[in-house]
C-alpha positions as CSV (number, residue, x, y, z in Angstrom):
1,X,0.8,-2.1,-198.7
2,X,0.5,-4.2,-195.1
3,X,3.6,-5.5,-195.4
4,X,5.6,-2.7,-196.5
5,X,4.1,-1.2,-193.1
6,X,0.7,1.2,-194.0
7,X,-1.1,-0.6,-190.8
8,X,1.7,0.8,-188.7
9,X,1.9,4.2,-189.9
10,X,-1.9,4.7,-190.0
11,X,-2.0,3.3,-186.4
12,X,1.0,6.1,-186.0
13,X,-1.8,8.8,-187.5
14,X,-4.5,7.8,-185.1
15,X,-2.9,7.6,-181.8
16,X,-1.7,11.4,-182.7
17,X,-5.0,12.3,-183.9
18,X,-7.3,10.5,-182.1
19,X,-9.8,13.0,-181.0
20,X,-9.7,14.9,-184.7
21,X,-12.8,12.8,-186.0
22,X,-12.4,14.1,-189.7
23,X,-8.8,12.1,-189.8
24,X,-10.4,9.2,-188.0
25,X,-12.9,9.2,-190.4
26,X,-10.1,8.4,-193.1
27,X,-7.7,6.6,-191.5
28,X,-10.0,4.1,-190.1
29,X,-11.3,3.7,-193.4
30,X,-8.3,2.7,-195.0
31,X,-7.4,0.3,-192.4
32,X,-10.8,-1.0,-193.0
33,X,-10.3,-1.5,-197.0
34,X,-6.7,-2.9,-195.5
35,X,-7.3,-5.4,-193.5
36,X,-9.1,-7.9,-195.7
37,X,-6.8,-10.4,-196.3
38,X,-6.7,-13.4,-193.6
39,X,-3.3,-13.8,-193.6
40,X,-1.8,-10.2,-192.7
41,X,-2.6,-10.4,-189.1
42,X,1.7,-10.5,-188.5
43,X,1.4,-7.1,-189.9
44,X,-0.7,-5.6,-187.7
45,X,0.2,-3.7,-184.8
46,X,-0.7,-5.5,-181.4
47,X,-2.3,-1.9,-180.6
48,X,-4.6,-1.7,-183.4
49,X,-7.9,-2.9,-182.2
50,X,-7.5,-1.0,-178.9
51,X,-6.6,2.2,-180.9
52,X,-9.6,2.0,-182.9
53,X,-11.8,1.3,-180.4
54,X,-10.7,4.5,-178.6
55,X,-10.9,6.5,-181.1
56,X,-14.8,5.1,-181.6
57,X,-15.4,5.8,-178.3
58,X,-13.7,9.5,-178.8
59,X,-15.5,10.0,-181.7
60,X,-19.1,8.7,-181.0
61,X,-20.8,11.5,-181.4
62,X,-19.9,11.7,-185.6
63,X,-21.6,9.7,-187.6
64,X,-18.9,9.3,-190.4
65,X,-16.1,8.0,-187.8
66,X,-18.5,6.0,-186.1
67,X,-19.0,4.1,-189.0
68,X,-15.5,3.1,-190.2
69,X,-14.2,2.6,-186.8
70,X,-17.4,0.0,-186.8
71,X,-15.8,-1.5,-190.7
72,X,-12.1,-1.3,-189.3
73,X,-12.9,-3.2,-185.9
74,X,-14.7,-5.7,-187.7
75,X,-12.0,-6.8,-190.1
76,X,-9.6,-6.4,-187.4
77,X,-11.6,-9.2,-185.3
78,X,-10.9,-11.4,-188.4
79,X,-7.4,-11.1,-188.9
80,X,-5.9,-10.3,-185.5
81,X,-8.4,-12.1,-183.7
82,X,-6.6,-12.3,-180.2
83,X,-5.3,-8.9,-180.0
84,X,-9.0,-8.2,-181.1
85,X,-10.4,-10.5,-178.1
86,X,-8.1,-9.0,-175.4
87,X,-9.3,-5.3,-176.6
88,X,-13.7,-6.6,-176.3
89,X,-13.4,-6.0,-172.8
90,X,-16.9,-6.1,-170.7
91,X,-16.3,-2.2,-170.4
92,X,-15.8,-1.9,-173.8
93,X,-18.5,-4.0,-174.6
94,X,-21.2,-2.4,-173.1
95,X,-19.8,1.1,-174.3
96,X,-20.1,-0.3,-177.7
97,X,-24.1,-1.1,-176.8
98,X,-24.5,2.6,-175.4
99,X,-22.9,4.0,-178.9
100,X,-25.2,1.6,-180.4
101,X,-27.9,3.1,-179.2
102,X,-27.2,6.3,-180.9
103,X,-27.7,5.4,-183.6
104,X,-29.9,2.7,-183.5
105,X,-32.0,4.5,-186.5
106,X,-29.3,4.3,-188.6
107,X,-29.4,1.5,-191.4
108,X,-25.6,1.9,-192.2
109,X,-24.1,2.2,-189.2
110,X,-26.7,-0.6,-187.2
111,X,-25.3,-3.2,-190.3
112,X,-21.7,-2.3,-189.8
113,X,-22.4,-3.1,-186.1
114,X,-23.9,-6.3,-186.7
115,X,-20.7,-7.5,-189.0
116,X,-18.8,-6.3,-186.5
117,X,-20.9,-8.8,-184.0
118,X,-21.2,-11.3,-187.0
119,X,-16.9,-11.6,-186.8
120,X,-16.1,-11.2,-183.0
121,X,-18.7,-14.2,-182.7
122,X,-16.4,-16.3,-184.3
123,X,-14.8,-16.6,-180.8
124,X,-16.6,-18.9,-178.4
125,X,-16.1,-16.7,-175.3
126,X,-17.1,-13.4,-176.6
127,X,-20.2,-15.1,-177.9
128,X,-21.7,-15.6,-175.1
129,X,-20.5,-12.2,-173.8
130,X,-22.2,-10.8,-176.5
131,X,-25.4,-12.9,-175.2
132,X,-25.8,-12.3,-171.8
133,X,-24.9,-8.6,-172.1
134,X,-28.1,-8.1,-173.9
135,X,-27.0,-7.9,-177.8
136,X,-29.8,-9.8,-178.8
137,X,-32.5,-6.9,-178.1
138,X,-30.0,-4.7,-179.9
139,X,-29.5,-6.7,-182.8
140,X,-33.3,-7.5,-182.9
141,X,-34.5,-4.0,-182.8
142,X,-31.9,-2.7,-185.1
143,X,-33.5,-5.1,-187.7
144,X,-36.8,-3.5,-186.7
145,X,-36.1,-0.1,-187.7
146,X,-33.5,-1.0,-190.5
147,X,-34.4,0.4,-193.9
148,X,-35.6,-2.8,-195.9
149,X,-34.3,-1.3,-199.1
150,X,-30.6,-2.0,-197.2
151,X,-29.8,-5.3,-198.0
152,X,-26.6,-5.5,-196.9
153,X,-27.4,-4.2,-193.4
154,X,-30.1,-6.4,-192.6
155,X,-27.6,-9.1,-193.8
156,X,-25.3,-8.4,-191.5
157,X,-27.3,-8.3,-188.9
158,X,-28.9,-11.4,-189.5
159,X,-25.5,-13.1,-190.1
160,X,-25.2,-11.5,-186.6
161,X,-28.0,-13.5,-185.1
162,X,-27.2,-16.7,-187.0
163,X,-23.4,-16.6,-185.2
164,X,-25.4,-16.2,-182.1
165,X,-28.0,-18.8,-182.5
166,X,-25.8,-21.6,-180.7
167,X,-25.2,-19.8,-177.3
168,X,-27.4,-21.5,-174.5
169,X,-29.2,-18.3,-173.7
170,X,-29.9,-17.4,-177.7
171,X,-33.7,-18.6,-177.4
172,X,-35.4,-16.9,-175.0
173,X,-33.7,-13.7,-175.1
174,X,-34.7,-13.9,-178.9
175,X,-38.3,-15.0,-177.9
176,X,-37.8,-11.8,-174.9
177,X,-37.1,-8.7,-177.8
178,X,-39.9,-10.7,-179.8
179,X,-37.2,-11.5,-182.7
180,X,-39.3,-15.1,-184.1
181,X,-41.4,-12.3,-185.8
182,X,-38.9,-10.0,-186.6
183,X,-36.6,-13.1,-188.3
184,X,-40.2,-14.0,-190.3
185,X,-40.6,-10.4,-191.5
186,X,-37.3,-10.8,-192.8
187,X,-37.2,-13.9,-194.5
188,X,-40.3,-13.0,-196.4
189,X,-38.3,-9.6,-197.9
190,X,-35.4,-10.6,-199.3
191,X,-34.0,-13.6,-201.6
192,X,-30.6,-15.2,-201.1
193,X,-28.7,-15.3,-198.3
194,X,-31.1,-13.9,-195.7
195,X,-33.6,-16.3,-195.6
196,X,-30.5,-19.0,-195.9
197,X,-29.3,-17.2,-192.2
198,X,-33.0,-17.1,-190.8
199,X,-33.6,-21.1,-192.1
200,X,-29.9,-21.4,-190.6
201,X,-30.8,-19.6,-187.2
202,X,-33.8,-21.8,-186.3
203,X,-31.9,-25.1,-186.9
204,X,-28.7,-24.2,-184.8
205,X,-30.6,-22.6,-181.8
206,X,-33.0,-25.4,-182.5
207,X,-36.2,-23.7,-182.6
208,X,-39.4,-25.9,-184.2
209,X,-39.0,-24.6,-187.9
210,X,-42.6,-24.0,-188.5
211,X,-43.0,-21.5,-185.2
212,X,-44.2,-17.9,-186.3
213,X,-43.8,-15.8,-183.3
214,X,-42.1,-15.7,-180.1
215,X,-44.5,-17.2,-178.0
216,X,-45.3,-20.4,-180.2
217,X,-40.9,-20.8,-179.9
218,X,-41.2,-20.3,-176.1
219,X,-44.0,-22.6,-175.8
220,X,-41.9,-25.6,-176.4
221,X,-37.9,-23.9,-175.7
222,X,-37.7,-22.0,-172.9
223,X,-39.0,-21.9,-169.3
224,X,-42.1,-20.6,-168.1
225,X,-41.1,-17.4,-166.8
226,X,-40.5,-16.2,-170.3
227,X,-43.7,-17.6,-171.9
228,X,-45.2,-15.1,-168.6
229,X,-43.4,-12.5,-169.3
230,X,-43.9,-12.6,-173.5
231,X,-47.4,-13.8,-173.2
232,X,-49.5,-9.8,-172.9
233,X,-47.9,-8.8,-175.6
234,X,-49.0,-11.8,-178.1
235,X,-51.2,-13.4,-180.3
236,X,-52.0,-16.2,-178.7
237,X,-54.2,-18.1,-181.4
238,X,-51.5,-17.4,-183.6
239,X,-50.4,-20.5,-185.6
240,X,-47.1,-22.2,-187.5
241,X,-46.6,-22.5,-190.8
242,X,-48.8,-25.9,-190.2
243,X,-51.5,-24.5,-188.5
244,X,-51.0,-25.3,-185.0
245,X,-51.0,-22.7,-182.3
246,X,-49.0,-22.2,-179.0
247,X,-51.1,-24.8,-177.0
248,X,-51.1,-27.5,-179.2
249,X,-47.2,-27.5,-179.5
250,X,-46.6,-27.4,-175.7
251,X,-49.4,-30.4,-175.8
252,X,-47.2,-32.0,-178.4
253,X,-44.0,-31.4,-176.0
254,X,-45.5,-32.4,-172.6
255,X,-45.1,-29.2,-171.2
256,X,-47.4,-29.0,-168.6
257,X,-47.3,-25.7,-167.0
258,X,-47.3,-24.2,-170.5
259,X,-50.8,-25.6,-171.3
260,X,-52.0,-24.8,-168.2
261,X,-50.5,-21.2,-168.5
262,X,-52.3,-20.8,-172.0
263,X,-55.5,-22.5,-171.3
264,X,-55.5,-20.1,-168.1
265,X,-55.1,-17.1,-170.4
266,X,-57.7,-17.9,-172.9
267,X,-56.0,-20.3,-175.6
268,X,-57.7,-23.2,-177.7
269,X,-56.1,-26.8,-178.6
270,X,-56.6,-28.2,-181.5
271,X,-58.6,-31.7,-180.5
272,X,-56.9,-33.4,-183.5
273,X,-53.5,-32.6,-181.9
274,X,-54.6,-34.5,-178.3
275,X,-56.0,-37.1,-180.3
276,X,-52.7,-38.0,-182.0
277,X,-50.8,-38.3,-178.4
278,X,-50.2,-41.6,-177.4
279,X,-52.3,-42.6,-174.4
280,X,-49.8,-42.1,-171.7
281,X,-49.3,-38.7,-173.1
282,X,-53.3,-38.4,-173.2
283,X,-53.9,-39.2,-170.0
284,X,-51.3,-36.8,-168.6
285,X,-52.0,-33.6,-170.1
286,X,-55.8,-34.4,-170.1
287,X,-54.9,-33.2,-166.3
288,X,-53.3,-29.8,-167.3
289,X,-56.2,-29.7,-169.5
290,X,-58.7,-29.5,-166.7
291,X,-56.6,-27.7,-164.1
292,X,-56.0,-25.1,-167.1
293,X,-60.1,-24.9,-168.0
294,X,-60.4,-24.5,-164.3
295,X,-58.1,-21.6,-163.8
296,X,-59.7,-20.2,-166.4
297,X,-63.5,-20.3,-165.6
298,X,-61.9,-19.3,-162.2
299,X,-60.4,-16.4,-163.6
300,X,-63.2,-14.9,-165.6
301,X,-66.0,-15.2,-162.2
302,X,-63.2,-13.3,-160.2
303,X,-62.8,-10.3,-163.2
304,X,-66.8,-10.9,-163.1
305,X,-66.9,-10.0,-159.3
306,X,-64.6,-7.1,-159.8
307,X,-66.5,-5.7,-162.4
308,X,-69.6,-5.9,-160.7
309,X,-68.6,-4.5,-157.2
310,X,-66.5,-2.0,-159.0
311,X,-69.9,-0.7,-160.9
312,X,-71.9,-0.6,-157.5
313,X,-69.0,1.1,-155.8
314,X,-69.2,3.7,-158.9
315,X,-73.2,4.2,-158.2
316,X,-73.0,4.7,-154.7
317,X,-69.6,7.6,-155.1
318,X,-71.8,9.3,-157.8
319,X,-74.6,8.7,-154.8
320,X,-72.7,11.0,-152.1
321,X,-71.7,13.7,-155.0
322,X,-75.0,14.1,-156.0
323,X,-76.1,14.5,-152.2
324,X,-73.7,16.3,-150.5
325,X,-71.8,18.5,-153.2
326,X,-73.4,21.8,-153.2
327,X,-74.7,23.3,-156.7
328,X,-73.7,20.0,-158.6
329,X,-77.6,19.8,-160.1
330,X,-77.2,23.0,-161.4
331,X,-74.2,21.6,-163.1
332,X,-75.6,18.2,-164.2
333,X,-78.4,20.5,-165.6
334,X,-76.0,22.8,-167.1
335,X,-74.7,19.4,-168.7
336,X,-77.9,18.9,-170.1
337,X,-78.0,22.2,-172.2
């Protein structure tokens, strides 16, 4: 049927009828079921991709259309993949986010998205687009709220992820939307292929394959700043698969500031972990251990002193009401009744 032209006349359809969402709705679907073979792309119209993508963006607001200009764009990105790439401009790109996030409750239409970003990732360049214009915390919270009992979408966006995982700025955006735990969530659902894209994920981004959550992954991967930002909102005695927490990794990896960060904020080490550093190693962190004890006891006398001038400064305000508010015994008495 491609070759005897139905690419071209459905493209014909849609450019006439691109704002009639019920005939997008089909005829995006049957380029979708069309273009599956991988070597047809000579029969598709240079046009293709563009014309679907504007008729996605001229439909957004129906579900139905939304979701096969989603199927047809992502088979197009497979077999017409530079007439695909020249259509994923950064406009387009972030329009596609803002339709996203429509529907971002949406089981079906989220996993169509993430095969969509599964096959465009094939290309190097649009990758890393996909990475620095925030798709990660998409993708990530898509999996969130996808229905478990989908397979197939939380495949696909997993497969998403995994195409992902190799892009320089993968890890601590992941370890940013909290993902580590959302991929671990996952993995423990479902047989088969998703847990072979999670195990997959952690060995091309190269995160430590026994981390649990976020913050034990940006312990050891990722600067700082992000282990700052990530660390209110985590369990910071949380440990890996072999029992070690946050701390003891970044004591395992030299990373200084990071023990000193965590120690700061509460965290233990395991003293079995410093004992099996080599001495060098010992005698280096055993200084981020002290300076991070230090800021620590520092930190809890200067809460301490808040607390306790706060309280007296409490006393004396209910002081002056109680002397120079007219009638406010009877109301404390009142109180009383």
């Amino acid at each position: 049927m491609v070759e005897r032209g139905a690419a071209t006349i459905l493209c014909k359809v849609l450019k006439k009828n691109d704002k009639d969402c019920r005939i997008v709705w089909k005829a995006t679907s049957a380029l979708w079921n069309l273009c599956r073979p991988h070597d047809i792309g000579q029969y598709i119209p240079d046009n293709c991709p563009s014309l679907v993508f504007s008729c996605l963006i001229r439909n957004s607001t129906s579900s139905r259309a939304t979701h096969t200009c989603l199927g047809a764009l992502s088979n197009l990105a497979l077999v017409c993949p530079e007439a695909f790439k020249r259509c994923m401009t950064r406009s387009n790109m972030r329009q596609l986010l803002t339709i996203i996030q429509r529907y971002k409750f949406a089981s079906e239409i989220c996993g169509h998205f993430g095969a969509l970003v599964a096959n465009m990732s094939v290309c190097a360049e649009l990758a890393a687009a996909c990475v620095e214009m925030g798709y990660i915390d998409v993708l990530v919270h898509c999996l969130k709220t996808a229905d478990i009992d989908n397979e197939e979408a939380n495949k696909h966006l997993v497969a998403a992820l995994h195409n992902l995982s190799d892009i320089n700025e993968f890890t601590p955006r992941l370890c940013l939307a909290y993902g580590v735990e959302c991929l671990r969530n996952i993995q423990e659902s479902f047989d088969g292929e998703i847990p072979e894209f999670v195990a997959g994920i952690f060995e091309l981004g190269g995160l430590p394959t026994s981390c649990t959550t976020s913050l034990q992954v940006a312990a050891v991967c990722c600067d700082i700043t992000v282990v700052v930002d990530i660390l209110k909102n985590s369990d910071i005695d949380a440990v890996t698969f072999d029992e070690k927490s946050a701390c003891d990794l970044a004591l395992e990896n030299s990373c200084e500031d990071v023990v000193e960060l965590l120690l700061g904020a509460g965290a233990q080490f395991n003293k079995n972990v410093f004992e099996s550093l080599d001495e060098d190693t010992q005698i280096k962190m055993s200084r981020c251990v002290r300076r991070g004890n230090n800021l620590r006891v520092t930190s809890q006398n200067r809460m301490q002193a808040i607390v306790t001038r706060t309280s007296k400064m409490v006393c004396d305000v209910g002081q002056v009401v109680t002397e120079f508010i007219p009638g406010v015994e009877l109301l404390l008495v009142m109180e009383t009744l």
